[in-house]
Each structure stands twice: as C-alpha cells, then as structure tokens.
KOLTORKE-491093 format. One record per residue: residue in one letter; x, y, z of N, C-alpha, C in turn; chain. Coordinates in Angstrom, 3 decimals, decimal comma, padded with zeros to 6 digits. Each point is the difference from the previous one (the first is absolute). Layout:
BEGIN
+----+----------+----------+----------+----------+----------+----------+----------+----------+----------+----+
! aa !    neast !   nnorth !      nup !   caeast !  canorth !     caup !    ceast !   cnorth !      cup ! ch !
+----+----------+----------+----------+----------+----------+----------+----------+----------+----------+----+
!  A !        X !        Y !        Z !        X !        Y !        Z !        X !        Y !        Z !  A !
...
+----+----------+----------+----------+----------+----------+----------+----------+----------+----------+----+
This chain:
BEGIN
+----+----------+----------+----------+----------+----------+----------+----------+----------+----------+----+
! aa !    neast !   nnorth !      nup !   caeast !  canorth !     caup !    ceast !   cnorth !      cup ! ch !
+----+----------+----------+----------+----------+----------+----------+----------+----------+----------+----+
!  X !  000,843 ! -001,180 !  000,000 ! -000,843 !  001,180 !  000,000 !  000,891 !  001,247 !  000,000 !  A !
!  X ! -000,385 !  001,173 ! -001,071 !  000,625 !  000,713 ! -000,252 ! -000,631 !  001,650 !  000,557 !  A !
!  X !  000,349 !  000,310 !  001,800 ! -000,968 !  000,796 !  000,270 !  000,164 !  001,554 ! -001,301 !  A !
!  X ! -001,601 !  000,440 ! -000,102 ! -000,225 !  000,956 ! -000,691 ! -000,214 !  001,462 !  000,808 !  A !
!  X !  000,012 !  000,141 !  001,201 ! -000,219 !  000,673 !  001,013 !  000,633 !  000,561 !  001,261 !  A !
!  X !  000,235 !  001,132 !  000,538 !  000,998 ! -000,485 !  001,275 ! -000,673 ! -001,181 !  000,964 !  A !
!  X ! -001,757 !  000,275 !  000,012 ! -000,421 ! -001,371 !  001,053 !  000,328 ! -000,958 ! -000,216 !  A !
!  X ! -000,158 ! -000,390 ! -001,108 !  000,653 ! -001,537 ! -000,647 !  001,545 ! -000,059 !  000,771 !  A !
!  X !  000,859 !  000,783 ! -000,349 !  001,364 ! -000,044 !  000,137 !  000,355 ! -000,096 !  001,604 !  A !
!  X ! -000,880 !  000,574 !  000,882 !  000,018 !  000,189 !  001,189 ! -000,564 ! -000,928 !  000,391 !  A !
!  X ! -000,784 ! -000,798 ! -000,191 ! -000,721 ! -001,308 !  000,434 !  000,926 ! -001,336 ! -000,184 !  A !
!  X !  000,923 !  000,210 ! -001,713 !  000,794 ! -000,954 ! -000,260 !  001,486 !  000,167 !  001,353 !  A !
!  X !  000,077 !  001,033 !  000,032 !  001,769 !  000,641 !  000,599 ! -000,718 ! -000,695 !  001,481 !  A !
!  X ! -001,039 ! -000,089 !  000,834 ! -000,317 ! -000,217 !  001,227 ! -000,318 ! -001,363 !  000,128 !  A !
!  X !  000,309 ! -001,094 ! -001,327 ! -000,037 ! -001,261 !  000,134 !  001,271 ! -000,806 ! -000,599 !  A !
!  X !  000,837 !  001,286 ! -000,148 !  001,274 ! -000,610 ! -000,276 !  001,146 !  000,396 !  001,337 !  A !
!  X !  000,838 ! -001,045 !  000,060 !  001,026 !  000,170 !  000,879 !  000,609 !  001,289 ! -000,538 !  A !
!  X !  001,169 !  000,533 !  001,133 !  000,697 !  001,690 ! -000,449 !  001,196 ! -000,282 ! -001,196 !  A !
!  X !  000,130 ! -001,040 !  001,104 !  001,829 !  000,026 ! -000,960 ! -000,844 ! -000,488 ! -001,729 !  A !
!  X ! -000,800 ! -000,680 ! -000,472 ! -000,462 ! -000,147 ! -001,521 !  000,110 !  001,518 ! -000,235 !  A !
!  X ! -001,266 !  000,550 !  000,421 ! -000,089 !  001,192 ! -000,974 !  001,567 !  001,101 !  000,139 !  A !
!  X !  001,006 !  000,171 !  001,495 !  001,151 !  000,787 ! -000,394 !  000,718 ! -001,092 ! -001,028 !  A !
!  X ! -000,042 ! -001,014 ! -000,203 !  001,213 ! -000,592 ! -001,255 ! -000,915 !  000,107 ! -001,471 !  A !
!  X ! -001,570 !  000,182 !  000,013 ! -000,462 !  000,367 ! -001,236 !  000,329 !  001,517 !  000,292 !  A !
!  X !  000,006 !  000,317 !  000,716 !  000,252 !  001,622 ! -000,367 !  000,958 !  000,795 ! -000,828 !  A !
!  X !  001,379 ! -000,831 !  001,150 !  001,367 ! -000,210 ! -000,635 !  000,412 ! -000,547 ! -001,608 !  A !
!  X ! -001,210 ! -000,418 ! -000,312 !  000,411 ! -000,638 ! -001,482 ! -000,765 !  000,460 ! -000,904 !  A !
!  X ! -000,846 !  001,630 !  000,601 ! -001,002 !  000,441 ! -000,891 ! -001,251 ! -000,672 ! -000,685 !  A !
!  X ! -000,280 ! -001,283 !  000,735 ! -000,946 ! -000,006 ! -000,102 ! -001,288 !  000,094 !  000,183 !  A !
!  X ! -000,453 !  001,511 !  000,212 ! -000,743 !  000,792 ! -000,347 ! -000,528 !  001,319 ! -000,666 !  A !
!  X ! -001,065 !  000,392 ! -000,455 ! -000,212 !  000,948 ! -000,571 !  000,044 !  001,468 !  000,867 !  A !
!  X !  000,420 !  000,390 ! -001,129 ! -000,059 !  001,636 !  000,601 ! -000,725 !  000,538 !  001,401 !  A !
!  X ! -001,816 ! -000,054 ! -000,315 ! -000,463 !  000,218 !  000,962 ! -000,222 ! -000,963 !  000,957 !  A !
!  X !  000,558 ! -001,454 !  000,155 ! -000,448 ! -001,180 !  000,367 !  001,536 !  000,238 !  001,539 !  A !
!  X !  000,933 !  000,764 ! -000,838 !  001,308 !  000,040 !  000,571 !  000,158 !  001,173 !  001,167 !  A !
!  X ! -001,249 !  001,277 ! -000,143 ! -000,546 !  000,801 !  000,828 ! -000,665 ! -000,532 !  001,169 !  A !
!  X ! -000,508 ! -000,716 ! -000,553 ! -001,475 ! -000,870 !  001,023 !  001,003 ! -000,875 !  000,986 !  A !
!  X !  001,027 ! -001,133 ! -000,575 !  000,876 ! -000,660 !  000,661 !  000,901 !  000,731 !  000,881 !  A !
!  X !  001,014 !  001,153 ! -000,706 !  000,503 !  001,043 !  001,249 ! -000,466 !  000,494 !  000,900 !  A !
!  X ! -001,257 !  000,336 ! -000,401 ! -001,010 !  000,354 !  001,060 !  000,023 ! -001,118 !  001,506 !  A !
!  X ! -000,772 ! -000,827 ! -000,823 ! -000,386 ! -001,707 !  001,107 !  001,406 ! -000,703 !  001,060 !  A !
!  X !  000,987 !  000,971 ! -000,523 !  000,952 ! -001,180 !  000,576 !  000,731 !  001,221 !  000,847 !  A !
!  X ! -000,372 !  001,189 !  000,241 !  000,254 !  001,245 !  000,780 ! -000,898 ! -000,378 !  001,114 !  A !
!  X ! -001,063 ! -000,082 ! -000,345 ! -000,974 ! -000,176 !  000,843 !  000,459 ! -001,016 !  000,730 !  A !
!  X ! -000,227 ! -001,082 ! -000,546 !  000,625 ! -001,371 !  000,539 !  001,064 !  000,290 !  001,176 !  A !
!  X !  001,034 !  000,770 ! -000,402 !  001,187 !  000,431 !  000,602 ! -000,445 !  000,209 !  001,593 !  A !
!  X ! -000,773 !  001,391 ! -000,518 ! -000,223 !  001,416 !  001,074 ! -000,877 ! -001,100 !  001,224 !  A !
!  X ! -001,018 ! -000,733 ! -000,354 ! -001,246 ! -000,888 !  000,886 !  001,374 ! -001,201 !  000,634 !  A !
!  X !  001,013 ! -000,284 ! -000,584 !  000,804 ! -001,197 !  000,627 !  000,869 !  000,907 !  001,276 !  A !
!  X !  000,519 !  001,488 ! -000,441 !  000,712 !  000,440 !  000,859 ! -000,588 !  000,386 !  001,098 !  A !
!  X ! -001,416 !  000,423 ! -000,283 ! -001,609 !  000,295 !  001,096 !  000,314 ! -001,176 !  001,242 !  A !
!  X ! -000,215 ! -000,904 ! -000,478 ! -000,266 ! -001,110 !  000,733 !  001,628 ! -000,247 !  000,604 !  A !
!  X !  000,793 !  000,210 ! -000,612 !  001,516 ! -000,500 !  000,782 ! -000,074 !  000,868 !  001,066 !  A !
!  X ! -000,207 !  001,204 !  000,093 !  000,055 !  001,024 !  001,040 ! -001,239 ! -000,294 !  001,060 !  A !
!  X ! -001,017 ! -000,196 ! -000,349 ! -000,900 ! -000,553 !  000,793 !  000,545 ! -000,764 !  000,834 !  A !
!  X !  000,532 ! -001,435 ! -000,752 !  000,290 ! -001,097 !  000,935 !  001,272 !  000,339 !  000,933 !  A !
!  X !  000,588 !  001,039 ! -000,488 !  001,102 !  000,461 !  001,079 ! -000,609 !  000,352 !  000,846 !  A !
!  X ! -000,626 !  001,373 ! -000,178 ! -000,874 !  000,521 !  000,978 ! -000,374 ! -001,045 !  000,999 !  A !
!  X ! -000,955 ! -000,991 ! -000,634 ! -000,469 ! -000,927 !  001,575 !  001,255 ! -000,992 !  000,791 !  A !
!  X !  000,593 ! -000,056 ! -000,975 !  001,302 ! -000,845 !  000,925 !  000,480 !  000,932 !  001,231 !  A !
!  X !  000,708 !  001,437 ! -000,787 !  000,415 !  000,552 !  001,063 ! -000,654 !  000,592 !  000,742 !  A !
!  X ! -001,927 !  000,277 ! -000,230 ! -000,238 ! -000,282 !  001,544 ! -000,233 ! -001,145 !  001,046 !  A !
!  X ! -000,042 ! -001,413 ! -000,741 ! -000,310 ! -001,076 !  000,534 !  001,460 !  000,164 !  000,973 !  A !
!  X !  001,194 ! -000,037 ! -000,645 !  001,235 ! -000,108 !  000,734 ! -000,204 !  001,651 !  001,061 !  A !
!  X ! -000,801 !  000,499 !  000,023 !  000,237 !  001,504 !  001,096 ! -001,127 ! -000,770 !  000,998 !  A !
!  X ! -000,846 ! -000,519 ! -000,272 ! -001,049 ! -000,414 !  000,754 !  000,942 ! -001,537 !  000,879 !  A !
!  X !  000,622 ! -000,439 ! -000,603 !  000,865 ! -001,351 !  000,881 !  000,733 !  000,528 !  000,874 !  A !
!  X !  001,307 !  001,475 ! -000,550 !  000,345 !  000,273 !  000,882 ! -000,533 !  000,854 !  001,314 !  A !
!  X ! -001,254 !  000,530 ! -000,247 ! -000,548 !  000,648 !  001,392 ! -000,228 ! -000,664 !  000,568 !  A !
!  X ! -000,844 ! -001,707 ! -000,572 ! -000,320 ! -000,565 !  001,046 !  000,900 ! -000,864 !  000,897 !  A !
!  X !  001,140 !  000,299 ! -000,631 !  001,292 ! -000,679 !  000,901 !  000,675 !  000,659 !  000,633 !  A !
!  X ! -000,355 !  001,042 !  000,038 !  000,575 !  001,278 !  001,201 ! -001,514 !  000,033 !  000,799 !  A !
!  X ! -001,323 !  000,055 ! -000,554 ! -001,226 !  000,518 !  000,872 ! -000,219 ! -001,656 !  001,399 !  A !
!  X !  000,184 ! -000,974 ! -000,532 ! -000,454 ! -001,474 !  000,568 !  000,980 !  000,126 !  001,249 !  A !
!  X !  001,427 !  000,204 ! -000,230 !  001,192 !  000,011 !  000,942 ! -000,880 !  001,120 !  001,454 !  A !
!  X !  000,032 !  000,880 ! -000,412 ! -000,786 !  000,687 !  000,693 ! -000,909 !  000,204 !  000,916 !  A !
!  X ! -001,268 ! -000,714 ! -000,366 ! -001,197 ! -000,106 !  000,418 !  000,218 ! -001,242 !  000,520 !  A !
!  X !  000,733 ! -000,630 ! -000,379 !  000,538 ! -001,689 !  000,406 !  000,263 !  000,817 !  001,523 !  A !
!  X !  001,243 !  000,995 !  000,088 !  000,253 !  000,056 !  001,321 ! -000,659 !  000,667 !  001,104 !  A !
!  X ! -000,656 !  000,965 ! -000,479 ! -000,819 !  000,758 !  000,477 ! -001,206 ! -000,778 !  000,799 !  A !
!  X ! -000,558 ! -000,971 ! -000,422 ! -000,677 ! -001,216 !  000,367 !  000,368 ! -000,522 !  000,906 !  A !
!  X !  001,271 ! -000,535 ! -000,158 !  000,788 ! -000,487 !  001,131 !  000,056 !  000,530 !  001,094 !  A !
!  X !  000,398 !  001,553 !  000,218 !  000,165 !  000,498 !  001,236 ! -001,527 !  000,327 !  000,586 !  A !
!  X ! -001,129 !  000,382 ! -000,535 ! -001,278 !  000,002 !  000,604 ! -000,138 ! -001,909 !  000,344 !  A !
+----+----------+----------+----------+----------+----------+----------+----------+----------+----------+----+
C-alpha cells in the first residue's frame, strides 16, 4: 500500500518499527511531501521519548528522596518512642 495522504502515511509510520522508516529515510525512500510528514513523525517521536525519560527520572529521584527521609525520619521516631 502506497499511502496517498499524510493520514495514510501517519497510520502506516505508527505501525512500523523506527529504525525501518530512519533506514528508508536514509535511502530516500520517500517522496517529497511523504519525507515532510516522516521528519515531522520521528521529531515527535523524539521530543514524547525524551518527555517520558525525564518523567521517569523525575519519579526515581523522588522515590530515592522519599527512601532517604524515611531512613533518617524511622531512626528517629524509632527513638523518640523509646524514651516515652
């Protein structure tokens, strides 16, 4: 199937693996405006993968800020307990 459309092209590019379409890219095979639509899709692609890498940092390093309070807060209240 030879999409005629960017939907077509965008429907095909979202059921193909990345690395196919950058080594068809690399070998020109695509059309002019087909090659707009693809630069486009694989920016995007990019920008939504780096979204999510920072995200998942984000929760790590608060998961790891949340371990270490509670290993300074437990010591604590651990002793505080103790002496009442």
């Amino acid at each position: 199937m030879v999409p005629s459309n960017p939907q077509e092209l965008l429907e095909e590019l979202d059921a193909t693996q990345e690395r196919y379409v950058k080594k068809k890219l690399a070998l020109g095979g695509y059309a002019d405006w087909q090659r707009r639509v693809v630069e486009h899709w694989l920016s995007e692609r990019t920008v939504t993968r780096q979204e999510a890498e920072m995200r998942s940092k984000a929760f790590w390093t608060r998961m790891r800020v949340g371990i270490a309070a509670a290993g300074l807060l437990v010591p604590l209240i651990w002793h505080f307990l103790k002496i009442s």
